[in-house]
C-alpha positions, -999 to 999 in steps of 0.1 A, spaced: -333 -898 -264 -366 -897 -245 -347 -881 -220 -341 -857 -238 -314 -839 -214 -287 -817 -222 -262 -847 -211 -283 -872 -228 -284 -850 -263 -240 -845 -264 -237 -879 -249 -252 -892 -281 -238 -871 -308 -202 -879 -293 -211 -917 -303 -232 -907 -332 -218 -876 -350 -232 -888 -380 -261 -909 -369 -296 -910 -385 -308 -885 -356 -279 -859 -350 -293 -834 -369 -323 -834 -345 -299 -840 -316 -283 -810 -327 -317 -789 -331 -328 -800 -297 -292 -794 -280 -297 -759 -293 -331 -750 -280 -321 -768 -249 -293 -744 -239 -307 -715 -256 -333 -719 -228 -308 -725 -203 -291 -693 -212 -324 -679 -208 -330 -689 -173 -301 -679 -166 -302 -646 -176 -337 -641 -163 -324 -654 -129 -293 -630 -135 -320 -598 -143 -345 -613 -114 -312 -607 -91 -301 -578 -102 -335 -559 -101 -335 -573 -62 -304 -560 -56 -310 -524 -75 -273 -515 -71 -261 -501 -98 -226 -530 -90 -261 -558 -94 -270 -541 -131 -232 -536 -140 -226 -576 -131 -257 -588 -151 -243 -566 -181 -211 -581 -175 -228 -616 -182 -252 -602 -207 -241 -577 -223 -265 -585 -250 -293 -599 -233 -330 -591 -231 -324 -563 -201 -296 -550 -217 -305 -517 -221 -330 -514 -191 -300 -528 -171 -279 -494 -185 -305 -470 -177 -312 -480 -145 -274 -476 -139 -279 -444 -154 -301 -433 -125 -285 -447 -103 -252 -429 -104 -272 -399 -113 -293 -400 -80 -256 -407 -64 -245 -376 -79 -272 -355 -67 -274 -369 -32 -234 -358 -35 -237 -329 -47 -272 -322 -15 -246 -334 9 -216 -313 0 -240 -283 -3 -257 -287 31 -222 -292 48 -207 -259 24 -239 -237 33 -233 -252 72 -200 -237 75 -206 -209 53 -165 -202 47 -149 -192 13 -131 -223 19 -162 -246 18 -179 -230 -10 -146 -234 -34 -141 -275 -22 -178 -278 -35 -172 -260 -67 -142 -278 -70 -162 -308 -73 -193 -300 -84 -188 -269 -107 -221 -275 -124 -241 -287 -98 -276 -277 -89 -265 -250 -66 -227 -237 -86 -246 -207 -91 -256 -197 -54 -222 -207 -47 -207 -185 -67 -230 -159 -58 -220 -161 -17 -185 -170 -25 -183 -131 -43 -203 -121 -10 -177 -130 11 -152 -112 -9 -164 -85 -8 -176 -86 27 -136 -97 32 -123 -74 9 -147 -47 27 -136 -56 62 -96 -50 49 -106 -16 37 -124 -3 67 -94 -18 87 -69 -3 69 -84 27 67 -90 27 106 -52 20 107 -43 49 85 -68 76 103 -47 64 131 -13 71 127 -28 105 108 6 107 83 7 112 46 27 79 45 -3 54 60 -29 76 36 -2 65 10 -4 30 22 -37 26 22 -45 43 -14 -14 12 -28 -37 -13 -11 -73 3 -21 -70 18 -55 -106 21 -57 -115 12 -17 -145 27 3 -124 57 14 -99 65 -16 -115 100 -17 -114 107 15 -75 97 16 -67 118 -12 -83 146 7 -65 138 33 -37 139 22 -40 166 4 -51 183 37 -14 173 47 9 185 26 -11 220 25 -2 219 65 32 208 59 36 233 35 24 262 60 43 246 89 78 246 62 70 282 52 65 298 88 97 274 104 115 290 71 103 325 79 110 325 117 146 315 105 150 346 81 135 367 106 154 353 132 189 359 113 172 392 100 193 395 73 193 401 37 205 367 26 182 355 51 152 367 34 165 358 -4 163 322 7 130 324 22 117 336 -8 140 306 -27 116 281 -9 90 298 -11 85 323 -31 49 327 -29 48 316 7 24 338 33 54 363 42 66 366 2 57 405 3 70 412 38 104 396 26 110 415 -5 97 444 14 121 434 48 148 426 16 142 463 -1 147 482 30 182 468 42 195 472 5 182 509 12 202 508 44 229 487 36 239 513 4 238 544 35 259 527 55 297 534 36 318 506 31 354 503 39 384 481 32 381 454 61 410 429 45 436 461 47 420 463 83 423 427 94 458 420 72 472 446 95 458 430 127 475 400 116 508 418 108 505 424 142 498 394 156 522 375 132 552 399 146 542 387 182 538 352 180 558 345 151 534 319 140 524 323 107 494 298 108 477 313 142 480 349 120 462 337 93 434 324 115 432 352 133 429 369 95 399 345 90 382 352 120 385 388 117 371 390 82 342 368 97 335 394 125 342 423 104 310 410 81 287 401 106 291 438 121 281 452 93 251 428 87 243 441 124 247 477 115 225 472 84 196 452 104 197 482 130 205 513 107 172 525 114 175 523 152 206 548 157 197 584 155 216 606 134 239 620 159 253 588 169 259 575 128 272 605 124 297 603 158 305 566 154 308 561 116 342 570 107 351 555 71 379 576 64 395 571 103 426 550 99 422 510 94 381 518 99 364 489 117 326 476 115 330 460 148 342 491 164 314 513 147 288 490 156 304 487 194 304 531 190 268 523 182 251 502 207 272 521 235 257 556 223 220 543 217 219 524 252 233 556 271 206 577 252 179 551 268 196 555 301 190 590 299 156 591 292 131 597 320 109 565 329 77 568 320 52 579 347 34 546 364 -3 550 357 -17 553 394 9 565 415 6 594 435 
């Protein structure tokens, strides 16, 4: 017992459980490896502080969980992964700021989306939207002023509802359809006035009926209904069924006839259109000489012929003007 050694203490009370001293034994065994235990742990702690890894604290808490350093053991792990984190979240911010990229800026949000610098991240990520978002615009719009056409103003106004230019689109386009509108109505009036006919000027007016050359149409439409109602009209289907009587009892062919019948009734019309247009441009005399409606089987096509042939011997007649000059 003068030992007094671990060994030396359980060596004992495994031959004297009951003994006269094994309560002693016992007390002694106890504060003998209640010391060891401390040692150890202070050895453990001694280690770990060396160390100062947060894997050093986590193994000594591991061993004693309980022990003496216990809870300086957990805040110094605390720290430590806190320091970790911020040196993290520094390195991912220097290399996000280095590059500058939407890109970067999300992978460090991503990870740290309430680190010490989320907020400036945020803040240049919605810069370089917009600075993206801003570069699209001014290329689209580039794109559109390009091609000039209502259809790329269109485009652009779907992609940039509320884009840098939207107002100047809209105008435009506006600007556009205002030409487009002028270039329809004049094409449509050089038509009626090419065709010169009453018809002709009823579907200008259709189109456009408060188109730049409105008035002039109704006025243009008002003066051939005045001529067409002094020009007299006359039975043209008793005129052409007799041509194709005719024509029908020297071919025999009944269709060829009635084509001829078609084409007559077509020509027959579009002399009188020509009279009408040109009522005003036959004197008189010559209306007078050539229009015949009570002649037998009276033609348009032959008065209009009558016509032309009387007004362009008249012009023949005429003297030429004297040449300004000439001795």
């Amino acid at each position: 017992m003068a030992a007094g050694s671990v060994a030396a203490l359980r060596t004992y009370l495994e031959k004297f459980a009951a003994g006269p001293h094994a309560a002693e034994a016992r007390a002694r065994l106890a504060t003998l490896e209640a010391q060891a235990r401390k040692d150890a742990e202070e050895k453990a702690w001694a280690d770990a502080s060396r160390s100062g890894t947060a894997a050093a604290f986590n193994a000594y808490l591991r061993a004693f969980a309980n022990g003496a350093h216990a809870a300086e053991a957990r805040a110094r792990i605390a720290a430590l992964e806190a320091q970790a984190r911020k040196d993290a979240d520094e390195k991912a911010w220097k290399e996000a700021a280095q590059a500058g990229t939407a890109e970067q800026y999300n992978a460090y949000l991503r990870n740290f989306g309430t680190g010490a610098h989320a907020a400036e991240a945020r803040q240049r990520l919605a810069a370089l939207e917009e600075q993206t978002r801003k570069q699209a615009d001014d290329k689209a719009w580039a794109e559109a002023v390009r091609l000039g056409t209502p259809a790329s103003f269109n485009d652009y106004l779907q992609s940039f509802s509320s884009g840098a230019h939207v107002a100047e689109a809209r105008q435009r386009l506006a600007d556009l359809e205002v030409q487009a509108r002028k270039q329809a109505d004049e094409k449509a009036w050089a038509d009626a006035l090419r065709a010169g006919s009453t018809n002709a000027f009823k579907a200008y007016l259709q189109n456009f009926a408060t188109g730049s050359h409105a008035a002039d149409a109704r006025a243009r439409i008002a003066k051939l209904d005045q001529q067409a109602r002094q020009v007299p009209k006359v039975d043209i289907e008793n005129t052409c069924h007799a041509g194709e009587s005719v024509l029908s009892g020297l071919s025999g062919a009944a269709g060829t006839a009635r084509t001829s019948y078609d084409a007559c009734m077509d020509t027959e019309r579009g002399a009188r259109e020509q009279i009408i247009k040109e009522w005003d441009t036959f004197s008189a005399t010559d209306r007078s000489r050539c229009v015949q409606a009570k002649s037998y089987l009276p033609s348009y096509v032959e008065w209009f012929t009558c016509l032309e042939m009387e007004r362009d011997v008249r012009k023949l007649k005429q003297p030429p003007s004297a040449t300004v000059g000439r001795p």
